[in-house]
C-alpha positions in Angstrom: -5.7 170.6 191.8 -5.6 168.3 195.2 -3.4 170.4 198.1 -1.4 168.2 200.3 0.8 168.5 203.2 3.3 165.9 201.7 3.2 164.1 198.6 5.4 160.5 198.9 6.6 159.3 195.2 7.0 156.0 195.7 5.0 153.0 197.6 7.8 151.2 198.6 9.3 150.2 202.0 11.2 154.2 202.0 7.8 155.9 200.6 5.7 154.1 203.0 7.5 154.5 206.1 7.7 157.8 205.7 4.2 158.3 205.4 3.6 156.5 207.9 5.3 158.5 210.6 3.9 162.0 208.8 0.6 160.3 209.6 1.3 159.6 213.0 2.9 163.4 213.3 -0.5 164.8 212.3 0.9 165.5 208.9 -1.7 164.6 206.0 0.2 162.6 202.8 -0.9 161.4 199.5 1.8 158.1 198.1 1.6 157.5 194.7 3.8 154.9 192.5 3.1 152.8 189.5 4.6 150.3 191.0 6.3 148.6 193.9 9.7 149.2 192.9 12.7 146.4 193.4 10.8 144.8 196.2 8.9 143.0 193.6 11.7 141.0 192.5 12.8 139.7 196.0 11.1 136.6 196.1 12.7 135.4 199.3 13.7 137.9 202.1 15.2 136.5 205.1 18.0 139.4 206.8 14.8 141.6 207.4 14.0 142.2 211.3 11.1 140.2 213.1 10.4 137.7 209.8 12.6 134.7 209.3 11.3 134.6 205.7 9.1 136.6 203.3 8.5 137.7 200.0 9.2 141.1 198.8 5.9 141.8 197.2 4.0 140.5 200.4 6.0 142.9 202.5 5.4 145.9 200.3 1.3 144.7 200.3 1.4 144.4 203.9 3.0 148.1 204.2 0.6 149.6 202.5 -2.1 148.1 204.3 -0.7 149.3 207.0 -1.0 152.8 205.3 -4.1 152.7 204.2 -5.6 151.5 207.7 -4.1 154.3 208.9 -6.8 156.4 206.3 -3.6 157.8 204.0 -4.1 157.6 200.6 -2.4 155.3 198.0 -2.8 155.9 194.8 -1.5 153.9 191.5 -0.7 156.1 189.1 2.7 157.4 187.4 4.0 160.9 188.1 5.3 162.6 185.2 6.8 165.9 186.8 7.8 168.2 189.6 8.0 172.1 189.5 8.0 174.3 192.2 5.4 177.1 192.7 5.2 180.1 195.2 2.9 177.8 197.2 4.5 174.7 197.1 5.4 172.1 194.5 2.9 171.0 191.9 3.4 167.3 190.7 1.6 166.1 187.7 0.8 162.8 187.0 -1.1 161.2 183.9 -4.3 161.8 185.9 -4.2 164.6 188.3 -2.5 167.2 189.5 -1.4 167.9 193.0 0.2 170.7 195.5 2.5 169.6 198.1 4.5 171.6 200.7 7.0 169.2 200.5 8.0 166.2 198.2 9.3 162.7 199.1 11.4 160.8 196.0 11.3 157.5 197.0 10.8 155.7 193.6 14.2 153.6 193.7 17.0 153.8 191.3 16.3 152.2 188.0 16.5 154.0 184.6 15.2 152.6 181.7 18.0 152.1 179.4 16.9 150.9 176.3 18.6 147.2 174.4 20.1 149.4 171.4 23.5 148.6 170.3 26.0 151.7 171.2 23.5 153.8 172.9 25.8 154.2 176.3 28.6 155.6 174.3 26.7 158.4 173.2 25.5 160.1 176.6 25.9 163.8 176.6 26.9 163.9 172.7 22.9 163.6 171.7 21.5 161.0 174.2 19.8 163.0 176.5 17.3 161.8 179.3 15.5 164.7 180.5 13.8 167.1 177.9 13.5 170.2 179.5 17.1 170.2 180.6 18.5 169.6 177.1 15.8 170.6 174.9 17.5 173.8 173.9 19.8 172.7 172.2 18.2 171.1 169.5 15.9 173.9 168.4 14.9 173.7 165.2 16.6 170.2 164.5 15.5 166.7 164.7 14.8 164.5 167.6 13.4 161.3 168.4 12.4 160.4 171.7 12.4 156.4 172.9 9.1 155.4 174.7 5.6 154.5 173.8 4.2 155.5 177.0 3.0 158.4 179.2 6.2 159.4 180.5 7.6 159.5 176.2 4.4 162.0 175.6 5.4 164.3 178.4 8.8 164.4 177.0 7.6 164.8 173.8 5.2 167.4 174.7 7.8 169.6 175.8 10.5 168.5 172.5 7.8 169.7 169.7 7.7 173.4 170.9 11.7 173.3 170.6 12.6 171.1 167.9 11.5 171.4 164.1 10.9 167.4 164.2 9.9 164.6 167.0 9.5 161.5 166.1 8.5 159.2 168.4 10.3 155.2 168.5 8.4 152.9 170.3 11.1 149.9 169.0 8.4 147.3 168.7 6.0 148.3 171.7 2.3 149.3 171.7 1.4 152.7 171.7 0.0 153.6 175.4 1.1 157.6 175.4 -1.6 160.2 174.1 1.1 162.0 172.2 1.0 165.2 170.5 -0.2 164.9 166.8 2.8 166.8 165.6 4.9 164.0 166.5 5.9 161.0 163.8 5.2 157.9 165.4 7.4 155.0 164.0 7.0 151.1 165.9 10.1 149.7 164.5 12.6 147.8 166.2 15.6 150.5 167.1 19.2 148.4 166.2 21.7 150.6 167.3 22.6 154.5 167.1 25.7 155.9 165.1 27.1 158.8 164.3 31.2 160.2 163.8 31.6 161.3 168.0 28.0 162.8 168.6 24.8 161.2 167.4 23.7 161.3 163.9 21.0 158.7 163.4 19.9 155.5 164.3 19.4 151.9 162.4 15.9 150.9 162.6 15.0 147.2 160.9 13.4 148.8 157.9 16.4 151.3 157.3 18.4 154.2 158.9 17.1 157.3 160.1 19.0 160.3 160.5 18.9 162.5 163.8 19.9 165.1 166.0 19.2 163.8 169.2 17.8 161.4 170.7 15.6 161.6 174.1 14.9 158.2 176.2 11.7 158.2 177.9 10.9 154.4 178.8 8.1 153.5 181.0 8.0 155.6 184.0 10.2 158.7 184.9 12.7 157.4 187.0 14.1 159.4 190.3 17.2 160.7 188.4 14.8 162.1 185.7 12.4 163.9 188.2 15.8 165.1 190.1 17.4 166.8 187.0 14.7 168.3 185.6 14.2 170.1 189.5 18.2 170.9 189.8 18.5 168.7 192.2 22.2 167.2 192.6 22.6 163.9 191.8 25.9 161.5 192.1 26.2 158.8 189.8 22.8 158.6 189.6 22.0 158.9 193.5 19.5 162.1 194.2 22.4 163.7 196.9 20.5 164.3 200.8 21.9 165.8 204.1 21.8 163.9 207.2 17.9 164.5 207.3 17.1 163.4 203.9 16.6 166.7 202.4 18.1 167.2 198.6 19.9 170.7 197.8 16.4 172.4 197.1 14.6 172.9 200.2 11.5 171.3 200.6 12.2 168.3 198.4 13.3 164.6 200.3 14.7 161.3 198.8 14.9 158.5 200.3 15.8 154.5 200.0 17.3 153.0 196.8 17.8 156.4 195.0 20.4 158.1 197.1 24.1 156.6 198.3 24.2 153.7 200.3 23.8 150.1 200.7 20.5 148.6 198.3 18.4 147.0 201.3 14.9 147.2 202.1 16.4 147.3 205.9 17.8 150.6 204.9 14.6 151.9 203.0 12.9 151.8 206.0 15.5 153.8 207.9 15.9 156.3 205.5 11.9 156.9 205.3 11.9 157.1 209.4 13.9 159.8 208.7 12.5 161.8 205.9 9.5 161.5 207.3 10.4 163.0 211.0 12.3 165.9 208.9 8.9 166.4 206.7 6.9 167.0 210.2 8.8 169.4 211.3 9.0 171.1 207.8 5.6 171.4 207.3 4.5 172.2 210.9 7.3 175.2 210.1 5.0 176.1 207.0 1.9 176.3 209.1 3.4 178.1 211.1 5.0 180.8 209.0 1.2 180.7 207.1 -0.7 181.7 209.9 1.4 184.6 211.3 
């Protein structure tokens, strides 16, 4: 296990800043992210201060160069969950895990909602999105969970010592999970879901399947997944802050695209300023506390 003063999800414009400043406060932070978030897809920037034009991704690229000259970590890899732990929080990800004293979500706010016909009318009557919140309640039935990737075998991982089935739909993608070999593993196209007001199946290509419950888990865990599964409030799928960036459980930040607020890398950057000046004198306040 790697201990860390501050552990940044996210290597965007929020994630970076904020790790930036921690540096710069003597604070020591890992960032990790799979990717570079909604960044990528602005091709053109040209509202952002001191450049009259550039691209999204070569303003992420140049941020975390900026990071990494500053000797703070950056690591590519996809975290798959938080829980907290008398010393901290421990974050896993598909290769390591790590032990922060405080957490920064700053992976943006997309979910992963699959292209299945009727799946949005069936949230919360058997379209879940976080397994160890609604896990319980299908104990000794039958769920699937959507996904084909890392993120789908955590989720899975926890579904299969809950529910007497799991069956695993990648709807026509390549297998990339190491999933538990109790689970069914079916690669056919998913069509749409039915069931008389809660869900009772789904329509693959080949034929129906009948279900209990189904679990989406597409590519990586979004911020609204981590958030849930940690109690943390979220608003219409914003991860809810106080003036300093701090969530409702202490010790756990969010910044940028994944809390209220206008979608703008201008505002990324503000919000990480922030979280990261609240971080430094959060974990200064745990060094503190540890060597009375």
């Amino acid at each position: 296990m790697i201990k860390t003063d501050a552990l940044v999800i996210g290597k965007g414009p929020a994630g970076i800043q904020a790790a930036v400043y921690m540096k710069r406060g003597n604070i020591d932070p890992i960032v990790i992210g799979k990717g570079i978030g909604a960044s990528e897809q602005a091709r053109v920037i040209d509202n952002f201060y001191g450049f009259e034009t550039i691209g999204g991704p070569e303003l992420v690229l140049r941020g975390i160069a900026q990071a990494e000259a500053l000797d703070i970590p950056v690591i590519s890899d996809e975290v798959l969950s938080i829980t907290y732990d008398t010393e901290g929080f421990v974050v896993k990800t598909t290769t390591e895990t790590y032990l922060a004293l405080t957490v920064l979500i700053a992976t943006g706010s997309h979910r992963n909602i699959p292209r299945v016909k009727k799946i949005r009318n069936y949230g919360g009557k058997g379209v879940s999105y976080c397994a160890v919140c609604d896990g319980f309640f299908y104990r000794k039935k039958t769920v699937a969970v959507i996904g084909s990737a890392d993120y789908a075998a955590s989720e899975a991982a926890e579904l299969v010592e809950i529910a007497e089935k799991v069956v695993i739909l990648t709807n026509g993608e390549p297998v990339t999970g190491t999933f538990d070999p109790r689970c069914e593993i079916i690669t056919d196209k998913v069509i749409s879901v039915y069931g008389e007001g809660k869900v009772q199946g789904v329509e693959l290509e080949t034929g129906q399947l009948e279900l209990d419950g189904i679990f989406v888990a597409i590519g990586s865990a979004s911020s609204t997944d981590l958030a849930t599964k940690m109690g943390i409030e979220v608003q219409n799928g914003r991860l809810i802050v106080n003036e300093e960036m701090e969530t409702n459980i202490p010790g756990i930040y969010a910044a940028g695209d994944c809390i209220p607020g206008v979608q703008q890398i201008a505002k990324a950057v503000s919000d990480g300023c922030i979280a990261g000046y609240a971080m430094i004198a959060a974990v200064r306040a745990k060094r503190r506390e540890a060597n009375k």
